[in-house]
C-alpha positions in Angstrom: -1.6 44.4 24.0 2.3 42.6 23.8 4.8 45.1 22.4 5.7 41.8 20.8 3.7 39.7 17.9 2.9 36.5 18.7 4.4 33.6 16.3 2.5 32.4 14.0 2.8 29.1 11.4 0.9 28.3 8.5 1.1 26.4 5.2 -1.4 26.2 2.4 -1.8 24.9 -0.5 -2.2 27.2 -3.7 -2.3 26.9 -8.0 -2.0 30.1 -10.4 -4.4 29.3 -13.7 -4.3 31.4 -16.2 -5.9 30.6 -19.9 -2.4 30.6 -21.2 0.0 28.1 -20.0 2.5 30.4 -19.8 1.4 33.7 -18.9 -1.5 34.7 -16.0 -2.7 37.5 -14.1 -0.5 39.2 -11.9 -0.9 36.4 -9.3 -1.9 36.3 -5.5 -0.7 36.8 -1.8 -1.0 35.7 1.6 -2.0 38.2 4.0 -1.9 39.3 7.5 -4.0 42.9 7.7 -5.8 45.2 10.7 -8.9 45.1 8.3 -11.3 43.2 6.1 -11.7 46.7 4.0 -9.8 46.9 1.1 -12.3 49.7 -0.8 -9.3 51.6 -1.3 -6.9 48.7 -2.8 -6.7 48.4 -6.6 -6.9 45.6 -8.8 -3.8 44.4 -11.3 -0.1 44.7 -10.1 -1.8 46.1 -6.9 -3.0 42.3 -6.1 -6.3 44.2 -4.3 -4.0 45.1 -1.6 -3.2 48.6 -1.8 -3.7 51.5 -4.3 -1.2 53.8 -5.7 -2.0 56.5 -3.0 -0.9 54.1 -0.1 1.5 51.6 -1.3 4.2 51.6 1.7 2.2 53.7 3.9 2.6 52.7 7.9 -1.2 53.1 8.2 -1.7 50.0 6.4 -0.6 47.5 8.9 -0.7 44.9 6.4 2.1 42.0 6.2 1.6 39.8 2.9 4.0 37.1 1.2 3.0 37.4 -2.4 3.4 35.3 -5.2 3.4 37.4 -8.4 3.4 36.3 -12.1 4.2 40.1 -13.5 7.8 41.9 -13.3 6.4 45.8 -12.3 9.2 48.2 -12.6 7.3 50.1 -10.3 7.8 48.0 -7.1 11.7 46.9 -7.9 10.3 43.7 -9.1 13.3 41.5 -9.6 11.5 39.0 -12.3 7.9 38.0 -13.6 8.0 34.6 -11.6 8.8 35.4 -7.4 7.8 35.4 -4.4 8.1 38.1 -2.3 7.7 39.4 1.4 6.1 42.6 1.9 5.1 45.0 4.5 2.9 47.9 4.2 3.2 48.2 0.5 4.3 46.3 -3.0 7.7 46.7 -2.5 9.2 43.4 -1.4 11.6 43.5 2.0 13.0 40.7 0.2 12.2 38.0 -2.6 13.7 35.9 -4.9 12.5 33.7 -7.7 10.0 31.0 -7.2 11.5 27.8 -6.1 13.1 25.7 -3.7 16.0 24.4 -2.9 17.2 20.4 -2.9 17.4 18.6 0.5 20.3 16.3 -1.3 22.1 18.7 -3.2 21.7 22.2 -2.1 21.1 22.8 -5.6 18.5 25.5 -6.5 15.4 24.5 -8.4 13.1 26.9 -10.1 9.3 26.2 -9.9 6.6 28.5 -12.5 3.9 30.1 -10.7 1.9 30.1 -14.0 2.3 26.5 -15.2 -1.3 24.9 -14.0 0.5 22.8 -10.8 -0.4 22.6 -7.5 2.4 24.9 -5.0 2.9 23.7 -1.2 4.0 26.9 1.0 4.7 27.4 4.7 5.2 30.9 6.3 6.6 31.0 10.1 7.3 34.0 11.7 8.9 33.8 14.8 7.8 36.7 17.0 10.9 36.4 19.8 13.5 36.5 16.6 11.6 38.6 14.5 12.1 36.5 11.8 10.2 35.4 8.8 10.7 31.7 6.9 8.8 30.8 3.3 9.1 27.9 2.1 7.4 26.7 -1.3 7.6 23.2 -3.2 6.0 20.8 -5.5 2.6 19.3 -4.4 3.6 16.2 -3.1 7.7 16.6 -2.0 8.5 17.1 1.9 9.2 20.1 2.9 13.0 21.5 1.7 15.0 21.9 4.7 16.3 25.6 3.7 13.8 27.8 2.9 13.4 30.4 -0.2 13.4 33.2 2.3 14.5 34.3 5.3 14.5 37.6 6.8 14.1 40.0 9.7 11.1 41.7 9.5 9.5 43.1 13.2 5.7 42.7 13.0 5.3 44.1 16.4 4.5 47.6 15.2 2.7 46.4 11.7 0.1 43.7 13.0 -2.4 45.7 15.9 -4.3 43.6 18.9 -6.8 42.4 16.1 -5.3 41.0 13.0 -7.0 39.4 10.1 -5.3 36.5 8.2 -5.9 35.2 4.6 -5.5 35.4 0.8 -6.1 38.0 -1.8 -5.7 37.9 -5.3 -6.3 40.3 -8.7 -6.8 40.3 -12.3 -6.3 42.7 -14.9 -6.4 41.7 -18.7 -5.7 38.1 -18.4 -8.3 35.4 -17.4 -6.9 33.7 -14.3 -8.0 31.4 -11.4 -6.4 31.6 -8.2 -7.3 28.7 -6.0 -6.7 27.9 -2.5 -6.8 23.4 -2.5 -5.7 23.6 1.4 -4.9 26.0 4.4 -3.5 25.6 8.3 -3.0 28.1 10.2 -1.6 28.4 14.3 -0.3 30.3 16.7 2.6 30.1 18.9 3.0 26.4 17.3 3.8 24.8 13.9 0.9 24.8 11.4 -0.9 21.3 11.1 0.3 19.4 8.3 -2.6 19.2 5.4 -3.6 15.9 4.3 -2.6 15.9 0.5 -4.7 13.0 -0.3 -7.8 15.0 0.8 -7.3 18.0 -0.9 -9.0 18.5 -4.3 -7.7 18.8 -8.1 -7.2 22.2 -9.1 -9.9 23.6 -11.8 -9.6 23.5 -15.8 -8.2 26.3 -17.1 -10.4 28.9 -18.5 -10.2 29.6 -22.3 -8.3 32.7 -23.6 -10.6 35.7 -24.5 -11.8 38.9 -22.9 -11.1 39.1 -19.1 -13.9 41.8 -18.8 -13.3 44.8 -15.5 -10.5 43.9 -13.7 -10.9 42.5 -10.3 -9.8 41.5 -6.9 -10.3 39.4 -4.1 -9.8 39.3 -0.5 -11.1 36.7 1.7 -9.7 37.0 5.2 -10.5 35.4 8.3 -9.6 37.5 12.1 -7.4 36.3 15.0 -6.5 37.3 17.9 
């Protein structure tokens, strides 16, 4: 009931397999929504999200950070390999493309979403600045001390008392696996740090052929 949204923290683990090693489905997204029901959400560039009669509508109350694999002309997509934060709809408040940048250098290094490798990523949001952090690197490296993102974005009027928090993802004509290997998530403190030596290998890639109906995904869990 806070005209304020709490802070949140969480990092996660993720890997984009596709049967190609250089091409996918149009990839996957982190998500905070008001719902579990996505009935209306489409498959594809969509990412099982929202459908071409919402995308951007208030109603949605949905906050995601998406990693997508496909450049779509219709959402401003600035390249087929970013990672985006969105709000209500498709269209990225901001992005750029996947990767991170180096601690010693300050030097930008690009990382593929589609090349078979395990992706570490923390999102922050700090609910007194308004202000959301993403952060991706290499399984394995410490977290980069400058993030890939940072950006105002007021989730007081997007997330409602109840929110929902989790991962979605979508296929269309492409055989992909999008895995999860790890996931923290807290409020009003940092996420706990995953144990990388616990978590498990990422799946084989599936062989190219026929990626039958397309599909999506969500799997989201509520907080309060």
């Amino acid at each position: 009931n806070s005209t304020a949204m709490q802070s949140f923290s969480t990092a996660f683990v993720i890997g984009i397999i596709g049967a190609y090693d250089t091409l996918s489905s149009h990839g996957m997204a982190f998500v905070v929504a008001k719902s579990r029901n996505f009935t209306s959400a489409l498959p594809g560039q969509f990412l099982g999200l929202v459908g071409s009669a919402n995308n951007g509508n208030a109603t949605n109350h949905l906050f995601a950070v998406e990693f997508d694999t496909i450049l779509n002309s219709e959402f401003n997509d600035m390249s087929g390999n970013h990672v985006g934060i969105d709000v209500n709809g498709l269209n990225s408040v901001d992005a750029d493309n996947a990767g991170y940048y180096d601690d010693a250098t300050g030097a930008f290094r690009n990382i593929s979403l589609v090349d078979r490798k395990p992706m570490q990523v923390w999102v922050d949001y700090d609910g007194g600045a308004t202000e959301v952090a993403v952060t991706v690197a290499p399984l394995g490296m410490a977290r980069p001390k400058k993030p890939l993102l940072r950006t105002t974005v007021d989730l007081s009027g997007v997330v409602q008392n109840t929110a929902y928090v989790g991962f979605s993802s979508a296929t269309n004509f492409i055989r992909t696996r999008h895995v999860i290997l790890g996931w923290s998530f807290a409020l009003d403190a940092p996420a706990p740090a995953l144990n990388i030596s616990m978590l498990p290998a990422l799946p084989s890639p599936l062989f190219p052929g026929p990626q039958g109906p397309a599909s999506s995904a969500p799997c989201l869990c509520p907080f309060r």
